[in-house]
Every structure is written in C-alpha cells, then in structure tokens.
VMD Tcl script that draws the C-alpha trace (Angstrom):
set ca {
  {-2.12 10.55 0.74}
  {-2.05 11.90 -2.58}
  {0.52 10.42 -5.36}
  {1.94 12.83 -7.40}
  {3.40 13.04 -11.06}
  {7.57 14.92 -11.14}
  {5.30 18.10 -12.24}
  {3.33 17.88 -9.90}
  {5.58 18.17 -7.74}
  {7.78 20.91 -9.13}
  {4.49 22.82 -8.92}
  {3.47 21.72 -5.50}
  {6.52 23.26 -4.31}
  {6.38 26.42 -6.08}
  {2.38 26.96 -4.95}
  {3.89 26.51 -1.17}
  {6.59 29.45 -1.37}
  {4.62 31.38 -3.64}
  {0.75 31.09 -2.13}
  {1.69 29.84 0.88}
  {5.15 31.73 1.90}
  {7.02 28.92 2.73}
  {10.60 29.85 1.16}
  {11.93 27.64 -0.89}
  {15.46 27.52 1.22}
  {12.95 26.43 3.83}
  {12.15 23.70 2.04}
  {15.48 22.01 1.23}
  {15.95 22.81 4.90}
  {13.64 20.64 6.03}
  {14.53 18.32 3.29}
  {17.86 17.65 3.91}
  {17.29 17.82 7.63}
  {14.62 14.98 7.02}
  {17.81 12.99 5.07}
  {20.02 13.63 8.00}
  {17.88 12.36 10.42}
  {16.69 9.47 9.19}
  {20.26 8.16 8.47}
  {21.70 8.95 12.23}
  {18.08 7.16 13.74}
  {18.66 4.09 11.16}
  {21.95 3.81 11.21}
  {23.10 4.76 14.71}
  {26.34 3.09 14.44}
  {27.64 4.28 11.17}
  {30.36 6.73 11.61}
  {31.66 7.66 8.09}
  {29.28 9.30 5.75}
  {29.49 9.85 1.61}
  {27.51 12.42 0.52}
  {27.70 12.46 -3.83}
  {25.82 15.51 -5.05}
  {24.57 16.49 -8.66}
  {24.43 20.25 -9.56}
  {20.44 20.48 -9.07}
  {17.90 20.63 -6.11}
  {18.67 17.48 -5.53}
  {22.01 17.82 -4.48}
  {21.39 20.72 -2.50}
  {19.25 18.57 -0.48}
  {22.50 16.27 -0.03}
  {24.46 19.32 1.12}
  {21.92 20.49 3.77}
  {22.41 16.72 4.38}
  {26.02 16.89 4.59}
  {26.08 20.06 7.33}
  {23.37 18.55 9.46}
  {25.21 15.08 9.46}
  {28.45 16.84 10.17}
  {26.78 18.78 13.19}
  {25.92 15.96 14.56}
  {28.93 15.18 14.84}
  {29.82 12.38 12.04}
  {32.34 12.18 9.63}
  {31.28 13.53 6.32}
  {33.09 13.22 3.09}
  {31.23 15.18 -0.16}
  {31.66 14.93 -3.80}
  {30.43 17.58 -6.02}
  {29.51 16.25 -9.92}
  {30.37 19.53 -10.88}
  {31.54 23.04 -11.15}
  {30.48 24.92 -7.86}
  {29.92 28.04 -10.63}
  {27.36 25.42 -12.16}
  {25.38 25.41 -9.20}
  {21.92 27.25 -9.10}
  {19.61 28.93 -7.00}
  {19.05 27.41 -3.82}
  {21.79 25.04 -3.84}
  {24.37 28.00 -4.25}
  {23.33 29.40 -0.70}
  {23.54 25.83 0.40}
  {27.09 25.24 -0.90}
  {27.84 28.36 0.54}
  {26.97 26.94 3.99}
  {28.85 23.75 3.74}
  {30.83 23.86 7.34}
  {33.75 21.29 5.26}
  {35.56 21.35 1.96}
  {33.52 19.14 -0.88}
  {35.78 17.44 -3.07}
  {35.04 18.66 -7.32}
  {34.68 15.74 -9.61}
  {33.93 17.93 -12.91}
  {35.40 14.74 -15.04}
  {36.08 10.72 -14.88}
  {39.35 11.19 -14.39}
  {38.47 13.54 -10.98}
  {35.95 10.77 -10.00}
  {38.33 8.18 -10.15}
  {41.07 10.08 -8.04}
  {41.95 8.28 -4.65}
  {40.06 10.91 -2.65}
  {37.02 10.33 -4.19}
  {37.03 6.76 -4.14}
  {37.66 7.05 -0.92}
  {33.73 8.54 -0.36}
  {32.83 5.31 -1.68}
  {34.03 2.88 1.30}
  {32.02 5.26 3.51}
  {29.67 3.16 6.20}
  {26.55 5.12 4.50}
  {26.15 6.35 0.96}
  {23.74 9.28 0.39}
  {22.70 9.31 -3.09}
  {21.61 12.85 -3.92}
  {22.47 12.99 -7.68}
  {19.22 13.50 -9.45}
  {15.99 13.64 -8.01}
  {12.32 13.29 -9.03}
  {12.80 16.44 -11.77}
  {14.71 13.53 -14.17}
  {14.21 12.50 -17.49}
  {16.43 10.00 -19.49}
  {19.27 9.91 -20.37}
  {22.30 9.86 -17.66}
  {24.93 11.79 -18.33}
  {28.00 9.99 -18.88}
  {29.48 11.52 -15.56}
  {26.87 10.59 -13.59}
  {26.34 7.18 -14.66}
  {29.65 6.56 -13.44}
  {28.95 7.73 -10.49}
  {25.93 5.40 -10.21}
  {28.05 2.66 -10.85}
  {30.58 2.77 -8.32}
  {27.75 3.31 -5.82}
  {26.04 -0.28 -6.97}
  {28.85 -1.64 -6.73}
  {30.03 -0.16 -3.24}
  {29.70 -2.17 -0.44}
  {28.00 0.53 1.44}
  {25.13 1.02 2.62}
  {22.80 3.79 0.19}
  {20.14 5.95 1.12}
  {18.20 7.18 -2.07}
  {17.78 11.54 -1.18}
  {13.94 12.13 -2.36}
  {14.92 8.89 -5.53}
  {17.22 6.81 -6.62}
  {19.35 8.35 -9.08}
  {18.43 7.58 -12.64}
  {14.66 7.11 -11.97}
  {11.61 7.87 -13.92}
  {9.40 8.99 -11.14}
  {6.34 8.61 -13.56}
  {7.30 5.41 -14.09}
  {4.68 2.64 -12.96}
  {7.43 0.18 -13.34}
  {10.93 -0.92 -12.00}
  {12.98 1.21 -13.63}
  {15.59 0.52 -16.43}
  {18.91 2.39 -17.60}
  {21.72 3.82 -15.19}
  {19.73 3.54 -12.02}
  {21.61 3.81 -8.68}
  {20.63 0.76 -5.85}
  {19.30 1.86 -2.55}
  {18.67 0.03 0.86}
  {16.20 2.88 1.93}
  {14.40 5.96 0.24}
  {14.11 9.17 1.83}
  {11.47 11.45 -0.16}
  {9.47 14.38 0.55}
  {5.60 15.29 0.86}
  {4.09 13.09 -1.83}
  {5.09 10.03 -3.58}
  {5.57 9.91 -7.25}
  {4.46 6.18 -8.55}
  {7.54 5.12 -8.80}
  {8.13 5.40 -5.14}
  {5.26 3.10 -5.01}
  {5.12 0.56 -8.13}
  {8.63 1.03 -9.17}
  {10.29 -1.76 -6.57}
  {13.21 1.18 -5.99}
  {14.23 -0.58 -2.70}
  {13.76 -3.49 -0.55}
  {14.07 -1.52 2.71}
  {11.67 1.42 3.83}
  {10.67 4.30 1.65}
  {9.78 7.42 4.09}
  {7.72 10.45 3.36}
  {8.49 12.83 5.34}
  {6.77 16.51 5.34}
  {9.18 19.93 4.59}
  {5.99 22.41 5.03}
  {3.68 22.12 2.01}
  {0.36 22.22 3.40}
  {-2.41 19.64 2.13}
  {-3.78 22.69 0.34}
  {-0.86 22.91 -1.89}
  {-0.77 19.10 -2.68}
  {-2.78 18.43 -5.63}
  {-2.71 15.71 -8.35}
  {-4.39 14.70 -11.40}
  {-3.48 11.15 -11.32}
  {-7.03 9.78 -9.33}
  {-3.98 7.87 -7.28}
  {-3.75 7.68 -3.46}
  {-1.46 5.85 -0.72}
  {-3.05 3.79 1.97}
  {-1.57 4.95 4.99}
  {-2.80 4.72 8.97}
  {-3.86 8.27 8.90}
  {-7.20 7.48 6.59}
  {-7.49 4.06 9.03}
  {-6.88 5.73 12.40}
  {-10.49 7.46 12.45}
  {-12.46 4.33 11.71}
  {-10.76 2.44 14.72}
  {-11.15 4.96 17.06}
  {-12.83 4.85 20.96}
  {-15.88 3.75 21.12}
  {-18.91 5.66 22.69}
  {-19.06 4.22 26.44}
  {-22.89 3.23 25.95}
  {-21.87 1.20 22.87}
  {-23.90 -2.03 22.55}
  {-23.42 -5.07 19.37}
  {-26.18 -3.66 17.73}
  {-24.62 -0.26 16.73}
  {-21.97 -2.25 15.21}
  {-23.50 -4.26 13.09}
  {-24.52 -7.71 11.83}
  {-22.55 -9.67 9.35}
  {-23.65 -12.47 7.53}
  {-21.58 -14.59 5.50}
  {-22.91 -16.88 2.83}
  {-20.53 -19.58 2.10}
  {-18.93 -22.83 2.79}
  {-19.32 -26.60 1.57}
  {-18.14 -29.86 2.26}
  {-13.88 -30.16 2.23}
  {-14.23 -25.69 2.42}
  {-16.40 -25.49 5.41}
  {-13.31 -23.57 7.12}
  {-13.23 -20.06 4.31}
  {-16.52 -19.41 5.59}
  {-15.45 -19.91 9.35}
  {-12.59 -18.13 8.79}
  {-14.27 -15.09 7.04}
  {-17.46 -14.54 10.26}
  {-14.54 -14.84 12.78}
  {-12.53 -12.21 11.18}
  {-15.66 -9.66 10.96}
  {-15.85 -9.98 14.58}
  {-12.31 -9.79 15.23}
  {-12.53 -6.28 13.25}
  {-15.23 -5.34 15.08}
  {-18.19 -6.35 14.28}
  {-20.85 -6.43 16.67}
  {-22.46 -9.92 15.13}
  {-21.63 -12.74 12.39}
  {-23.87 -15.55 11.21}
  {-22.37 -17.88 8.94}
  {-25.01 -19.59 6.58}
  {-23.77 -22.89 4.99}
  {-24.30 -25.78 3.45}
  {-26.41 -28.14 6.51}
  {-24.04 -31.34 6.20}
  {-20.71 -28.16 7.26}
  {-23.23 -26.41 10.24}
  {-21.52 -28.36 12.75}
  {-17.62 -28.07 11.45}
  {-18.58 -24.30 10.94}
  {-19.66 -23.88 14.57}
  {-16.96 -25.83 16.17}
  {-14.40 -22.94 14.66}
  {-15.36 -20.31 16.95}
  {-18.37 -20.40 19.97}
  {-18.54 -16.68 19.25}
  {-20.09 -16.99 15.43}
  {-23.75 -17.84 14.84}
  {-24.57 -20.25 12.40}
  {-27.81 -21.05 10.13}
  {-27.87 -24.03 7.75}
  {-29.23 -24.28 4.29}
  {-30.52 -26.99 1.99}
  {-27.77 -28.11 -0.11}
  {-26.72 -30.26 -3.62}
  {-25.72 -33.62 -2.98}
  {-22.28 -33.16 -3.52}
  {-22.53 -30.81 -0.15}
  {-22.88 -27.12 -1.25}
  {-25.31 -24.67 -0.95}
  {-28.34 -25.80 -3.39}
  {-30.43 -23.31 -5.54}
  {-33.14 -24.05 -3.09}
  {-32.01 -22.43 -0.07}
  {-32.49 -18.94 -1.75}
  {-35.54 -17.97 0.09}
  {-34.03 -19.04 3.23}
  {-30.82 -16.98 2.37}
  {-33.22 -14.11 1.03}
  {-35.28 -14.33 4.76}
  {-31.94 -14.64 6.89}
  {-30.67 -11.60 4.74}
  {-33.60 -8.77 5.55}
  {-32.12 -7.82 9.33}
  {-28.61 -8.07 8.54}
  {-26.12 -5.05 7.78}
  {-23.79 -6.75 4.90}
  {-23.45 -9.91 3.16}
  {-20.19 -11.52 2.77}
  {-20.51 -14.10 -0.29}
  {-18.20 -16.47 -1.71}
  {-15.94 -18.10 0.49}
  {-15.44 -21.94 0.27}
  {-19.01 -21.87 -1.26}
  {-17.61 -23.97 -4.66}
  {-18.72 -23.97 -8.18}
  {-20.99 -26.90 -8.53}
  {-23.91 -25.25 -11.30}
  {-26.76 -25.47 -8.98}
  {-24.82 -23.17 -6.41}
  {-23.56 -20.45 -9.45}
  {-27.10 -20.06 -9.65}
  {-28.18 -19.47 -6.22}
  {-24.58 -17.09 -5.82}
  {-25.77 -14.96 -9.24}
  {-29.94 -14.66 -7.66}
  {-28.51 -13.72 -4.15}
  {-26.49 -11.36 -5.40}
  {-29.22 -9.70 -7.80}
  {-31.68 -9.48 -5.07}
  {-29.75 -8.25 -2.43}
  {-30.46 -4.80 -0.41}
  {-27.61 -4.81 2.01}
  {-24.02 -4.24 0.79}
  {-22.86 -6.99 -0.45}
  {-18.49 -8.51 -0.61}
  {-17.82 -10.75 -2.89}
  {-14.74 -12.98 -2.90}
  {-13.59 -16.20 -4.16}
  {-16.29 -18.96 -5.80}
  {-18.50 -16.12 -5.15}
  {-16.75 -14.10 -8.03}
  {-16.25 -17.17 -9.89}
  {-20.49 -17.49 -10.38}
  {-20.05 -14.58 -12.99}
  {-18.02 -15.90 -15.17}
  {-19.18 -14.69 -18.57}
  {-22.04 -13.38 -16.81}
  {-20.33 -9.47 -15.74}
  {-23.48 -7.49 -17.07}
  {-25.06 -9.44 -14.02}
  {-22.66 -7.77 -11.95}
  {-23.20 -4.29 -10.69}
  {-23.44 -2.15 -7.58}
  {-26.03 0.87 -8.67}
  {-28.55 -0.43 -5.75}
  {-26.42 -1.34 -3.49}
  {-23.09 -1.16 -2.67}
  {-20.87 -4.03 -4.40}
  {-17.60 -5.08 -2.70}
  {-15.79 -7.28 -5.23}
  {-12.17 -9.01 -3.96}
  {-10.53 -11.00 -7.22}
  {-6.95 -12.05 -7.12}
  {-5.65 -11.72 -10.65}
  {-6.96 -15.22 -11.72}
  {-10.25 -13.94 -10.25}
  {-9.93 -11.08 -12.45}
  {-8.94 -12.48 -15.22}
  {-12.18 -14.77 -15.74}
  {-14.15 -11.83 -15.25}
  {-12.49 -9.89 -17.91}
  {-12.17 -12.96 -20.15}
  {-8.68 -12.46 -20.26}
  {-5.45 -14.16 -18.85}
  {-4.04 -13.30 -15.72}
  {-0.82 -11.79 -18.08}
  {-2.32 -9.66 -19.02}
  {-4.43 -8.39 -15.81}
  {-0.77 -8.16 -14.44}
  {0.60 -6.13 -17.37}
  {-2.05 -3.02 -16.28}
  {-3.09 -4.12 -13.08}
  {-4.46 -0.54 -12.45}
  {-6.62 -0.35 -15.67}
  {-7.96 -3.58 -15.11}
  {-9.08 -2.68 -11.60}
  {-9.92 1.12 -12.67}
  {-12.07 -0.04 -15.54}
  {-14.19 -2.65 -14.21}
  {-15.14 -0.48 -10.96}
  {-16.31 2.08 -13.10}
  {-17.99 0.07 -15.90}
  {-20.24 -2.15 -12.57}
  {-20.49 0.54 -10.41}
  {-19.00 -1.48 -7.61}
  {-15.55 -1.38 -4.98}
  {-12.64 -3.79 -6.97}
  {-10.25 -4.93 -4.97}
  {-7.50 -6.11 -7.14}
  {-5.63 -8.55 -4.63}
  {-1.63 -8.90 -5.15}
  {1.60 -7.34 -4.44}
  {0.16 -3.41 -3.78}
  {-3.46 -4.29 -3.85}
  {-5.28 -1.48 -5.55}
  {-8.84 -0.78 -3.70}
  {-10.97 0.99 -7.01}
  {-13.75 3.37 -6.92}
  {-16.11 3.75 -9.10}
  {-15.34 7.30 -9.51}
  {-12.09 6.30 -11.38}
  {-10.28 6.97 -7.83}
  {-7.53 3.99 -7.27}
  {-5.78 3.79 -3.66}
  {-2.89 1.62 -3.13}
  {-2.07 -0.39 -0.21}
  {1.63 -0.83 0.79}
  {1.23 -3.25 3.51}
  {1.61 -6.58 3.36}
  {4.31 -9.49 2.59}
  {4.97 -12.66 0.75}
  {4.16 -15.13 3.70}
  {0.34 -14.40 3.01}
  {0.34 -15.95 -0.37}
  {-1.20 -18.96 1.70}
  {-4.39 -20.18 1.68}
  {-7.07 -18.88 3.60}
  {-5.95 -15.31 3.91}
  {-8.42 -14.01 0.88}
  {-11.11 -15.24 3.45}
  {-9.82 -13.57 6.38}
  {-9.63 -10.29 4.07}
  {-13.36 -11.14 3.22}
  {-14.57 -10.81 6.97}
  {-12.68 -7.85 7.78}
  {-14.20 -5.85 4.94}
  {-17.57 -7.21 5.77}
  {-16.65 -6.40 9.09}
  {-15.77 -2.62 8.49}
  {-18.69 -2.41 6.57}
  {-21.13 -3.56 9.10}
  {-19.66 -0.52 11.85}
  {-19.16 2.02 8.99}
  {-22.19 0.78 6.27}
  {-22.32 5.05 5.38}
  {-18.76 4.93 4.49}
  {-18.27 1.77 2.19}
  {-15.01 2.87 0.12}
  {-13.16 4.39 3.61}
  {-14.39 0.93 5.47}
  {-12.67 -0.90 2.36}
  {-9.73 0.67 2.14}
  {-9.29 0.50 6.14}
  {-9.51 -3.11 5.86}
  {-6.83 -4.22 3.11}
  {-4.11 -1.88 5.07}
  {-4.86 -3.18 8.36}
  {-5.39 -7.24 6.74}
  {-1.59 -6.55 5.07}
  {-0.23 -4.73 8.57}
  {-1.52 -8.24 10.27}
  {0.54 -9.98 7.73}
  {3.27 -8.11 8.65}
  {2.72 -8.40 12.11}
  {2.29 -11.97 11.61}
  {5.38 -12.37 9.80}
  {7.52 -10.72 12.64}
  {6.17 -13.59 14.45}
  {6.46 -16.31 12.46}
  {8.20 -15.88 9.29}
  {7.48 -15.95 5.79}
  {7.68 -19.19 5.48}
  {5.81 -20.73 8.68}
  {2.84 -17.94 8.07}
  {-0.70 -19.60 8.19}
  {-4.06 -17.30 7.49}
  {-5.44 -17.61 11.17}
  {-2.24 -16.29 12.39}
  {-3.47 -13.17 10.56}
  {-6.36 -12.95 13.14}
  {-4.55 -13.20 16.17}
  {-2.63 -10.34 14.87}
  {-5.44 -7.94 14.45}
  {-4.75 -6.58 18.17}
  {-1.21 -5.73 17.50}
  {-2.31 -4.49 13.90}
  {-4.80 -1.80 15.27}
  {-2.32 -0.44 17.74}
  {0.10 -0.41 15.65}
  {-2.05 2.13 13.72}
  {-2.28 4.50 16.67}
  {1.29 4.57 16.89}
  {1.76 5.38 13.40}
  {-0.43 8.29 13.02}
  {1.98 9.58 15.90}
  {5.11 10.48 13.38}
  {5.01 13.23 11.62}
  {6.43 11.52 8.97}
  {4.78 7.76 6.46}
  {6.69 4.66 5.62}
  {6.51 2.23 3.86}
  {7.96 -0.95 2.57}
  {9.59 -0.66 -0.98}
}
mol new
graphics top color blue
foreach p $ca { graphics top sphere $p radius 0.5 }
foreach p [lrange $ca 0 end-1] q [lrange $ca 1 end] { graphics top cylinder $p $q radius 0.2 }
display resetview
C-alpha cells in the first residue's frame, strides 16, 4: 500500500471524480460512513456521541459522520467552528443534510457556552477539525477546541488525522495537536499516520472508491500490509514435495550461542521451508541437534575458543553448492579467525545469501566488501548493527532511520532491513516499505534469529521473488509477536514463543485480506 504526501492526496482525490467519475460527494460519503462505522463496531456500548467540525472537508466528513451515527440510532451532539455561510463545496450539501440542529461556535465565548461543553462529556469524541490538507499554525479557535478535547475524559476518534497534524511529518508531531485513542483515515496513509506515533490504539484505512489506478506517490514509501503477504502463503499444489520448497542452510553458532543458529533453521522450516541444515562449530553439533529432530546438522572445524575456524571454508563452500539460501550470522561470534571465514563465505557465495547479527558485525570497516550485484544480499542490522557499518552512532542511525536504510541498500546493491520500532525493509531501487507489526515484548533476545530463518525461509520457497519473500517475512515475524504477546504478555515474551505462533500468524493473514478495509497499530 502506497504512502502518500497531503498533495498527494488532494490530487488522488480529484483524479478519482475527475478520470474516474467517482463524485466527490461520493467520497465524503463513504468517508464519513467509514467514521460512523467504525465507532458503533468499536465502541458498541457508547451511547452519546460529540461530533466537533471545522469549516473544511474535513468536517464535512464529521457531518456525514454525525447523520449516519444518528441513523443508527445514537445520540449525536455537533459543534460547528464556524459560520454555516463559511462552509464550502461539499460540506454545504452535507450541512444541508444534517437530520439535527448543530450547535455554532463562531467565537471562545460560543465554545465555552454550557451547550457546547456539554459535547465534550460525550462517551465518544469525533475529532473532525482539520484533516490531512493542514499546515501550521492553529487558529486560535481551534486550538481551543483541541484543548478541551485532550483534556476530555472521552474517548476520541481522529476523522482521516488528528487535528493539528503535519501529515508530511516523519515525526510525532508538535504544536496544538488534538489526542486520539484511534485514527480513522481514508485510502492511503500520509507518513504521519505511520511514523508520527498519532495514537496508541488502531489506525484504519479504509477505502471511499479511489481505484489503485488513481493512487500514486512520489515518496518510494509503502505499508506492509497482509494483502502483499497473502499470495506468498497461499495453497500449495497437491503434488508438492520438500524439494520444491527449498533448502536452507544456516551458517552459524559457537560455544555459549549454539541456540541463534538452532533457533534461526527451525524457524525456516516453521515458515515453510522444505529443508534446513545448520552448519556449526563441531564442539555445538550435538546442542544444535538436540533443539529440534526436524533440522539437519553438519559440523565444521573450529578456533579453540569454539567458533567456526577460517578452515572450515571449503567445507562451508562444498555444503553450500546444492542449497537454495544461506542464512549467516547467528550466534557465530567475532573471534578474528571467524570474521575472516564470515567476509570469504560471503564473497564467494552463489545462492542468496541473509545476513544477521556477528555475521554483519565481520564487516565492520570492511562495507566495500559488502554487496549484492551477484547475488542477492539480505542484510538484517538493528541500529547498533547499522551503526558500525556506517561508522556512525546508533543516534544518529535513529535520527534518519530511513536514509540510513535507503542509502546503504542502494550504495551495496543488497535488501537492508533496518530492525526497530517500524522496521523499514530497503530496496535497492531506493523503494522503502514499512512494517507496522510488531510490539515491545520482542525486544528479547533471540528474536533477530528467529527473523533470520523466516527470511531465509521465504527465500528458499520464493528464491525469484527476494524483496516480496523479505518483506512477507518481517510482517508475519512482528504479527507472531503480536500473537505471542496476546498470549503471554509483554513482559513474559520469549523468542521461541514467536515460533509457536507462526500458525496463528499465517491465518491470521487470511483473515485480514478478508476486510475491505487495513489496520494497524499506531
């Protein structure tokens, strides 16, 4: 799903009346019908409903809100932030079809009549003052407005944004910005929606009638969601065999980590994979095999300190020719004799290779060894990762999180994955898609492994489609988390739990693709 800049939009919606014939009216229809639905499905219990409304599109969405709510047969008390002879265009006709009598707060001294306050001890706020079209300042007016909504003890449902946001914005936003417990926007998300932290409830998307040939944005930006996952995890072919799927292997492991490299060949299997075959360190063979009876296992000469030595590369090299991707780096340390074998293995490889952990650490001030032109090249860093890569501190990785990851795909020729609260999957092509899924109970360790193995694991049953086998992974590795978290909690969350989530994860993507509308988690 595309992201869009606040032009962008403007102009997506113009392209669908004009090109496409979709009236405009239509569209704050649907919009405000979208509003209306989500808040009586949410909230099924609420029974008073304040509806504030700016003079612009946005707050005709509220008043198509306001009719539809009070159709439905809830109580519905409207202010107006202005003149009804200030209205225009589309929200005139909608004004005009209000079935109840909005009450006019042209001034401070309106807003703050008993009436009005009254709207503001409603169960459910709807916030539809200004919308995407914004630019700073707020007017005095509506900033008050704003306020006595943040500080309502209502509930408050953002209409398309919360009021007082820069939808360009890549960060949380600052100024006279209204709170909201959910977001209700329509047909593309603006980055703000998505890296501006607007909410801590769910942000939906839902669809008024622009067509996906009317949806176009300059921004190389896209949101994850289970419609690009759902065709990668779909029925199998009933003469399917493991060979057709294929065969992972996953270089990694030492002694005290032989459990990352476990971790990462189970989770390629669990995602599908027909085959994994850990190779690691000889003195680990035995802990590695005892993880799962399902993975395969090959040992290889190693330092004395117990990881993989420099000369096991030709037994790495052989192990590699018959194998669909190589999964490199996890638990497989630093010690300088295994930097070297990590930085030849890499160099020489055929196969796609993903690269995580100790794995990315071998290139420290070594990048220009780094890049993906033969091959595909999968690279996972967390920002620490990244950091000593770029030579740089994780600060400042954080400060442009989507240059760093842009930059350094393009410049290697390789998939980043830039780990992290909305992990950003890079493409060489400048292209940067977002993943919403996920939660804090995953910052534990392990789960960088488990990501590892599923992207390996796409990889192997999709090795024609490495960026759409990518991105399918992170979303479904952060909808286990979630999944996970349901279970367990935040706090309780350990990375195998991830795994024995998959099941739940997948379906969970059939049943998404089902709505007609997306959400996510702000």
């Amino acid at each position: 799903m595309k992201i869009v800049t606040a032009a962008e939009k403007r102009e997506i919606d113009r392209t669908t009346s004009q090109k496409f014939g979709v009236p405009s009216l239509k569209l704050m229809e649907n919009a405000g019908t979208a509003v209306a639905q989500f808040v009586i499905s949410q909230y099924p219990a609420a029974k008073c409903i304040g509806v504030i409304c700016g003079k612009g599109n946005n707050g005709g969405d509220g008043l198509v809100a306001a009719r539809k709510l009070r159709e439905a047969g809830k109580e519905v008390r409207l202010v107006l932030l202005a003149d009804p002879a200030d209205l225009r265009g589309d929200a005139v006709e909608m004004f005009n079809r209000l079935p109840l009598a909005p009450l006019i707060a042209k001034s401070s001294t309106d807003l703050n009549g008993e009436k009005s306050r009254a709207v503001f001890g409603c169960d459910v706020l709807l916030d539809a003052i200004l919308g995407t079209g914004f630019k700073p300042p707020v007017s005095p007016l509506y900033a008050e407005a704003i306020a006595m909504m943040n500080t309502s003890a209502s509930i408050v449902v953002g209409v398309d944004v919360p009021s007082g946001t820069d939808s360009d914005a890549m960060g949380r936003p600052a100024g006279a910005v209204a709170r909201a417990d959910a977001v209700v926007m329509f047909t593309a998300p603006c980055p703000a929606h998505i890296f501006g932290e607007l909410t801590s409830g769910p942000v939906v998307i839902a669809p008024i009638g622009s067509p996906d040939a009317a949806i176009v944005s300059s921004l190389q930006l896209n949101l994850i969601t289970a419609r690009e996952v759902a065709p990668l995890i779909g029925p199998r072919p009933a003469d399917s065999n493991k060979g057709i799927f294929g065969h992972v292997l996953v270089v990694g492991g030492s002694l005290g980590k032989a459990g990352a490299a476990a971790m990462a060949g189970m989770s390629a299997l669990r995602s599908g994979a027909g085959l994994a075959t850990v190779a690691t360190a000889k003195s680990v063979l035995a802990t590695v095999a005892g993880f799962h009876p399902e993975l395969m296992t090959e040992p290889l000469a190693e330092t004395k300190e117990g990881s993989i030595a420099l000369g096991a590369l030709a037994r790495a090299e052989k192990l590699a020719e018959s194998k669909t991707v190589f999964a490199i780096g996890p638990g497989i340390s630093r010690n300088a004799d295994t930097v070297e074998f990590v930085q030849h293995l890499v160099e020489k490889s055929k196969a796609p290779v993903v690269l995580d952990a100790d794995g990315l650490n071998a290139f420290e001030g070594h990048v220009s060894r780094l890049s993906g032109r033969s091959r595909p090249l999968v690279l996972t860093p967390h920002p620490g990762e990244m950091a000593r890569l770029l030579s740089t501190t994780v600060a400042q990785v954080q400060a442009d999180r989507l240059n760093a990851a842009r930059n350094f795909a393009r410049d290697h020729d390789a998939v980043v994955v830039l780990k992290g609260h909305r992990t950003l999957v890079a493409d060489p092509d400048g292209t940067v898609w977002v993943n919403t899924t996920g939660n804090p109970g995953m910052a534990t360790g392990g789960t960088g492994d488990i990501l590892t193995g599923m992207i390996a694991g796409f990889i192997a049953q999709h090795p024609r489609h490495v960026m759409e086998a990518v991105v399918a992974a992170v979303y479904l590795h952060g909808l286990a988390g979630d999944v996970a978290r349901d279970l367990t909690g935040e706090h309780c969350m350990v990375a195998t739990d991830l795994v024995k989530a998959f099941p739940e994860a997948f379906r969970r993507v059939g049943e998404f693709t089902k709505k007609t509308s997306v959400e996510i988690q702000g």
